[in-house]
N, C-alpha and C positions, 0 to 999 in steps of 0.2 A: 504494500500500500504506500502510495505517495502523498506525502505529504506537503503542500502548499499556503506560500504567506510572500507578502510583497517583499521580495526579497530585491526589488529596483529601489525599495526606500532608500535606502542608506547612498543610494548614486545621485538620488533627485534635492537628497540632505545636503551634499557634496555640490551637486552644481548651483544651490540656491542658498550656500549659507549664510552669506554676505546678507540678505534678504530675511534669512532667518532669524540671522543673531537681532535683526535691528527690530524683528518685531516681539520679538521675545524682550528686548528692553524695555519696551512700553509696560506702564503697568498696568497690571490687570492679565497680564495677554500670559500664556504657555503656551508650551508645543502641541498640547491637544486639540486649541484651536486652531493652531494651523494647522494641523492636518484635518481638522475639521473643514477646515474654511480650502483647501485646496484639491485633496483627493478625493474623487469621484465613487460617487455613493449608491449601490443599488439598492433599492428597497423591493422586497418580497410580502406581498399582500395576499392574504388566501383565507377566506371568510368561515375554512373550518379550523385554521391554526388560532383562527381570532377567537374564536368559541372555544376554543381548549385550551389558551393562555390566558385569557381575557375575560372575557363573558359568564364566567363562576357565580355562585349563590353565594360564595366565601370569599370572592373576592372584595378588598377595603372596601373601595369605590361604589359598590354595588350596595354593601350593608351600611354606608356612611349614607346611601339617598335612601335608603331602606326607614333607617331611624331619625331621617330629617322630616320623613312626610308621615311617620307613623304606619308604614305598610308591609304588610306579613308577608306579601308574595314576592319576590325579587323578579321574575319576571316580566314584572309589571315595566321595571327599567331593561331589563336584558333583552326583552324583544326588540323595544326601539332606538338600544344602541345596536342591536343587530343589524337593523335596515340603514339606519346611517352608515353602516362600516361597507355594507353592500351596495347606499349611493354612491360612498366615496369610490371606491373600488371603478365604477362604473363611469364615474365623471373624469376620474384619470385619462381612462381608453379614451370618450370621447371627446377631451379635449386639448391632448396632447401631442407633435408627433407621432406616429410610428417607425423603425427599424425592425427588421427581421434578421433571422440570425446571420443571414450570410453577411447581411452588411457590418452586425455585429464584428463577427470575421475578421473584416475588412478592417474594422477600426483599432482590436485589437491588434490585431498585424503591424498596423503601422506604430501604433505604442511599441510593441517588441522590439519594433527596427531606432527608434526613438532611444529606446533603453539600450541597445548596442552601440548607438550612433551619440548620445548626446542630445539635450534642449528637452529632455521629460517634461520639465513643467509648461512649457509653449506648447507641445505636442496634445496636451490632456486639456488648455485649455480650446482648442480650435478645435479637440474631436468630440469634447463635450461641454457645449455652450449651453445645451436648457434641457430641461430634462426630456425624456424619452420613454415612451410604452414600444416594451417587445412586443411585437407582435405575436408569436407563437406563444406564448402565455397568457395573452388576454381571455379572460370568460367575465364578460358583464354578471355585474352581480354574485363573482365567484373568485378569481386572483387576477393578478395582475404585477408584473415585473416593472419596473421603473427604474431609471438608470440620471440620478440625476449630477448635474455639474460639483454637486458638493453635499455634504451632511449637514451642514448649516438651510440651504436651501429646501431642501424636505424636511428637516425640524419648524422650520417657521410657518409650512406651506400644510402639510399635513393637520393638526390641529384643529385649527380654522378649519379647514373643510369637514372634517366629522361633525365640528357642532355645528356648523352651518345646516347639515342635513337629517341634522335632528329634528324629531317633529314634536316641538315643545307645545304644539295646540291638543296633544293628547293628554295634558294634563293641566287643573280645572285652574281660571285664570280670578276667580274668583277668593277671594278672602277668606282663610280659613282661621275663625279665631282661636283657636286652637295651636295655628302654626306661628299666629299673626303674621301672617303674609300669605299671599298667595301661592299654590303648587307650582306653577308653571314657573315663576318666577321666581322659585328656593332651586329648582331642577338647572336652571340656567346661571344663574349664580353659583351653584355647585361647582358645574362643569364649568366655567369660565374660572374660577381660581384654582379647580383640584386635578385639572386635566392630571397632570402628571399623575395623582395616584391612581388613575386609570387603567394607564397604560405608558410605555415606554420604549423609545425606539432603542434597539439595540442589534449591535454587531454579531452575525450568529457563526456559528461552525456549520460547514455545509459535506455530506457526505454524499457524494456520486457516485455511480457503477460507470466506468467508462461506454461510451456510446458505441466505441467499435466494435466491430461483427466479429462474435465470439468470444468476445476478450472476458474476464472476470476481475480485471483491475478495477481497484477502489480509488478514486483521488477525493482525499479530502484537503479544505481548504477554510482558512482562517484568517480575514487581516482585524485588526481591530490599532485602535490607538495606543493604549499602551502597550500591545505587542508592539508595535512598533518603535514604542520609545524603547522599549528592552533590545529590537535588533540593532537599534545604534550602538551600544554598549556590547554587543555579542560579538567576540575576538571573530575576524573573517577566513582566520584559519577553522574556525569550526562551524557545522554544516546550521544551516536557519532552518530545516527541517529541524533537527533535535530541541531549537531552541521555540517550535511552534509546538510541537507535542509536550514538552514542558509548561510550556503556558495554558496550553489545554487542560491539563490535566491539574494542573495544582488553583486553578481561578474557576473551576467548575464549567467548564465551553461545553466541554464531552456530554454534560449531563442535560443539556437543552439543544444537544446537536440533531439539523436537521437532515434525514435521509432520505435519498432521492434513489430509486431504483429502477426496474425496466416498465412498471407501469407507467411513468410518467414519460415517456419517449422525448418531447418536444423539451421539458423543462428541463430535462437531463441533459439535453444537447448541450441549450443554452448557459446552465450552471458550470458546465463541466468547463464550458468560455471561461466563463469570472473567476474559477477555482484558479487554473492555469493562468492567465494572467495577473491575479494578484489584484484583483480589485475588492473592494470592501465590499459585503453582501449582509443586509440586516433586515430583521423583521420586527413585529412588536410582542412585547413579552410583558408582565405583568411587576408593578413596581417592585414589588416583593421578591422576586428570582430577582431583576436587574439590580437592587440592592445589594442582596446577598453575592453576588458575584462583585459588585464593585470593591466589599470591603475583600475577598479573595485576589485580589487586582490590586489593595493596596498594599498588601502583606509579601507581595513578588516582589522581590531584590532585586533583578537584574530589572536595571532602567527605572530603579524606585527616586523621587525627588531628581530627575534630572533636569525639570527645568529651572527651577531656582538653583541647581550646580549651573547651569549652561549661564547665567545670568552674572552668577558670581566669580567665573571663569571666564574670561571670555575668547580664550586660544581652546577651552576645553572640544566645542563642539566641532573646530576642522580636525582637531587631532582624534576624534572620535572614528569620522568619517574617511581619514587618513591614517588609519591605524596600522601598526605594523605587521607584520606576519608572526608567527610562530621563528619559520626558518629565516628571517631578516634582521629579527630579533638574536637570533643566537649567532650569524654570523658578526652581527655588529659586535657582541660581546666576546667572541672571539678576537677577534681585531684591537677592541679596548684593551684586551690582558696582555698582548703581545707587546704591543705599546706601551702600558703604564703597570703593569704587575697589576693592577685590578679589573676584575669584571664592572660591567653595568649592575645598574640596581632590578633587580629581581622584578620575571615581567609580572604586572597586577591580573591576576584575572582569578574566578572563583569557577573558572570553567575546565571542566578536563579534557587535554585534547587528545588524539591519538595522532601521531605520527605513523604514514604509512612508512612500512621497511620492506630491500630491497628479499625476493625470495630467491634462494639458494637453488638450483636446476642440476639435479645429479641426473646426467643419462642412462637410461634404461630401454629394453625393450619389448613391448609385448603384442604379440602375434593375436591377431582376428582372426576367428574361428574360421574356416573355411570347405569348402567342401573337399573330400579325397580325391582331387586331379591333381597331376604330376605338375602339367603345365601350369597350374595357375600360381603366378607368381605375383601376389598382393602384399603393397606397401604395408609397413609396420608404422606401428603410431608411437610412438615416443614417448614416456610420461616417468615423473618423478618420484612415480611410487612403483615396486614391483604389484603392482594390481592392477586391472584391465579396466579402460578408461573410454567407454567409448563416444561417439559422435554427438550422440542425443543428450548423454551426459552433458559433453561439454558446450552444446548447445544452451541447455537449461544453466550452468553457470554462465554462458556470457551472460545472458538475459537479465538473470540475477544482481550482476554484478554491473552492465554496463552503467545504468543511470549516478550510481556512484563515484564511477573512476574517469567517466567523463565529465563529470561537474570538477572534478579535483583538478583534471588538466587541463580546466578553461581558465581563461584569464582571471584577475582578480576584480575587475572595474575599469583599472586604466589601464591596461594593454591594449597597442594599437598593432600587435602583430600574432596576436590571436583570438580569437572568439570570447567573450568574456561572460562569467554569468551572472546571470540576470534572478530570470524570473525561474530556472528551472525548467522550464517547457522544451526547451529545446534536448536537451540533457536526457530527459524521461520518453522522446519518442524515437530514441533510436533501441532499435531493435535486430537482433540476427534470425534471418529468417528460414535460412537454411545452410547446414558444413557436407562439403565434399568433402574425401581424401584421394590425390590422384595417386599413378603408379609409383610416382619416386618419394611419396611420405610428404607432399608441400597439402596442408588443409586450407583450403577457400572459403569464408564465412561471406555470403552475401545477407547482406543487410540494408536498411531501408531509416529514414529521419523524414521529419514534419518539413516538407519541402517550401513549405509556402510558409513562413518566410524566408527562412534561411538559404534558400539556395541561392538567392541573391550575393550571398560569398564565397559562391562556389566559381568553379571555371566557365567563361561567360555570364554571370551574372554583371548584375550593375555595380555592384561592389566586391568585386572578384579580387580588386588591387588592396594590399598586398596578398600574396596568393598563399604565404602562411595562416591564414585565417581558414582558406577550405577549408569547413566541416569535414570534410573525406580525410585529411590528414590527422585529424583530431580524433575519429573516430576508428581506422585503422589502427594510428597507436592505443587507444584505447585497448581494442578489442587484441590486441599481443601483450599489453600487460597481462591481461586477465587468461590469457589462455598458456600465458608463461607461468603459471601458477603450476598447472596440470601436466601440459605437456613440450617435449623441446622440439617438434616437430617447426618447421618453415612456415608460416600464416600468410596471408594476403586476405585483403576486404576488397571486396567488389559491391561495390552501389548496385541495386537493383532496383 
């Protein structure tokens, strides 16, 4: 299972610090709001999540109008915040935009080439100027995908429209001396100062079945804000996968994560989009869960208080974003001791990294069962263990192993002479899709990557120059680490 989170932040932090630092002086301001105020926000609407988050006999907001009006049935309120959630839902579709997935595609694509290329934040705000209804997810009166320019934007906008489509003449406008005031008018008062105890917009964990034919891959996908503040502070020698299932799992994500399977065809397409790109995806969840996960979010160390450090520091946040390696680090302190009899001071981090090492290839050789002909004289396969290793085997390790070893040998962010990663998407769709062995022992692994975008830096692409960047070279050496593991036979990769 793959795991997904805006791993372009830390690049978009990097070309906009300057921007950053000055709004983070302002007082009042943190980092949450700008990424509030700048990264692009989907919201997921679906009128039975709303009923099973929301819409409870136990929920606050329901038992607070409950004991204002004196009335035993909850229902009374739950119906007709039901119909307002289902006008809203409704009013979105028709008065919004539409894109369909392919142009989605389209847009994400060019964010990818953006995050290899440089200008992320110019790039997000020209490909999303006002919000958007997907289209393959629209059902009037039932959900509704929206893809808006910012979190700020559907926080302000959202709201308003629920009460607006509430139908406050079903309740009596009439004086009740009892309440000393009238129903209608304690019901709107309510909802005009407690919205929030309603309901709450929040960042969710999204779990997909990949959409491709046959496949049983999971991708799951998670950005939210303080993740993100924690991936500025997360060493770049260690993987933002490990650093998203950590935050999943210790701030409660997992426990309100939502799953998408093969029933849903069109929404799975579309999710599995936003997972792989790394765009924020949230829905509404009830104040009480969005509490309780906040204070789980405050008790995370990694990227706890960074904005008032960023504030009181003010070199902290390029050095964040420019942070050293693992192996740069320790060549520098190499270098210091030879010089001065001292090392550097000890690198800070609370994070454990693994250092890949190189593997030891002792030759061997073991024979492929064969049929009893004289003549036939079939290649041996190589392998560093005296046990029989064969094709399918060493198939399912690449598979295994590619999305790994090819994110490790991409660049780090600023490398302009090879591939560098980003979002992970390109990393995860290469794939070996079939090994020969010919007669003299050379195994051929053809194999396949997400062409659109990337092939753009292949040979004949538009961005072909410099020709160190081909995918194909990056992915070749890949696939000869990983199968140097097993066996000492000759490899080659052929694109297919």
């Amino acid at each position: 299972m793959a795991f997904y989170t805006a791993t372009w932040f830390k690049q978009l932090i990097k070309e906009d610090h300057a921007a950053v630092q000055a709004y983070l002086n302002k007082k009042g301001n943190d980092l949450r709001g700008y990424i509030d105020s700048t990264l692009p926000f989907s919201l997921w609407l679906d009128i039975d999540v709303i009923r099973k988050n929301i819409l409870q006999p136990n929920a606050k907001a329901i038992e607070d109008l409950c004991a204002l009006l004196n009335v035993q049935d909850p229902n009374v309120f739950i119906q007709e915040l039901d119909l307002a959630y289902q006008k809203t839902i409704t009013e979105y579709i028709d008065t919004f935009p539409h894109i369909d997935s392919k142009e989605l595609a389209s847009k994400l694509d060019t964010l990818a080439l953006a995050i290899d290329q440089g200008g992320i934040k110019e790039t997000i705000q020209t490909l999303f100027k006002r919000t958007m209804v997907v289209k393959e997810l629209s059902r009037k009166n039932k959900s509704v995908l929206l893809i808006s320019p910012k979190f700020t934007t559907i926080q302000s906008d959202f709201g308003k429209r629920v009460k607006s489509n509430f139908n406050y003449n079903a309740f009596s406008d009439y004086i009740d001396d009892n309440l000393n005031d009238s129903p209608r008018n304690l019901v709107k008062t309510y909802l005009d100062k407690n919205f929030g105890t309603l309901q709450n917009l929040g960042h969710i964990e999204v779990d997909v079945l990949s959409s491709k034919a046959g496949s049983s891959e999971v991708k799951r996908g998670l950005v939210s804000p303080r993740l993100l503040q924690a991936l500025l502070e997360w060493p770049k020698d260690s993987k933002p996968e490990a650093l998203a299932r950590k935050f999943s799992k210790e701030t409660g994500q997992a426990e309100t994560r939502v799953v998408i399977r093969k029933r849903y065809t069109n929404s799975k397409l579309v999710l599995e989009m936003l997972v792989e790109s790394g765009l924020m995806i949230g829905s509404l969840e009830s104040q009480q869960e969005n509490l309780k996960k906040a204070v789980k979010e405050r008790a995370f160390k990694i990227g706890s208080a960074l904005s008032r450090r960023l504030v009181e520091d003010k070199n902290l946040l390029l050095d964040l974003v420019t942070s050293k390696s693992i192996k740069q680090y320790t060549a520098e302190n190499v270098l210091n001791t030879l010089k001065t009899g001292k090392g550097s001071q000890a690198y800070q981090s609370e994070t454990t990294l693994v250092e890949r090492t190189p593997v030891s290839v002792q030759k061997s050789t073991v024979s492929f069962k064969v049929k009893d002909t004289p003549s036939a004289q079939l290649p041996q396969l190589k392998t560093v263990k005296e046990t029989k290793y064969s094709l399918a085997s060493l198939k399912g390790l690449l598979n295994s192993q590619l999305q790994d070893v090819v994110s490790a040998n991409m660049g780090d962010g600023s490398s302009r002479n090879v591939l560098n990663y980003r979002t992970g998407r390109f990393a995860s769709s290469v794939r070996v899709e079939d090994l020969t062995l010919s007669r003299d022992g050379m195994i051929t692994a053809y194999y396949n990557y997400m062409r659109n975008p990337y092939a753009t830096f292949s040979t004949g692409g538009k961005q072909s120059l410099p020709r160190s960047r081909d995918p194909k070279l990056l992915i070749s050496k890949s696939i000869r680490e990983i199968a140097g593991q097993k066996v000492a036979n000759r490899m080659r990769a052929v694109l297919v």
